[in-house]
N, C-alpha and C positions, 0 to 999 in steps of 0.2 A: 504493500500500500504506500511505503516510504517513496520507491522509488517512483510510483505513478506521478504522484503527486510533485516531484522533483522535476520529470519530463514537465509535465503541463506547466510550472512554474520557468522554466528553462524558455518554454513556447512560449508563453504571454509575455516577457522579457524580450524575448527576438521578436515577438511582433509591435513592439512598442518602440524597442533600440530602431529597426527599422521605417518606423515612420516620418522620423526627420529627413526635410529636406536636406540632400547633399549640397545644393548649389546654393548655401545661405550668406554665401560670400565667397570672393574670388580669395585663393592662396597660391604661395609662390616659396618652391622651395629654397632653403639655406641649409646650404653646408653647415655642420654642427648646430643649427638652430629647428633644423627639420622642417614643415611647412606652418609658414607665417601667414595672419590676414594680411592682407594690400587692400589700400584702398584707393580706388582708381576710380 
């Protein structure tokens, strides 16, 4: 029963992580800084 309930909590997690928009700002990678907003 432990584990059912660990998938289904796993799932509603990955369908919430996934709901945000990707494009909520443009980024631009940096070496040792990794990727930064820009704002342009």
């Amino acid at each position: 029963m432990g584990k059912v309930l660990l998938i289904i909590l796993l799932a509603v997690l990955a369908l919430l992580g996934g709901c945000k928009n990707p494009d909520a700002g443009s980024r631009e990678f940096i070496p040792g800084r990794g990727w930064v907003p820009v704002n342009r």
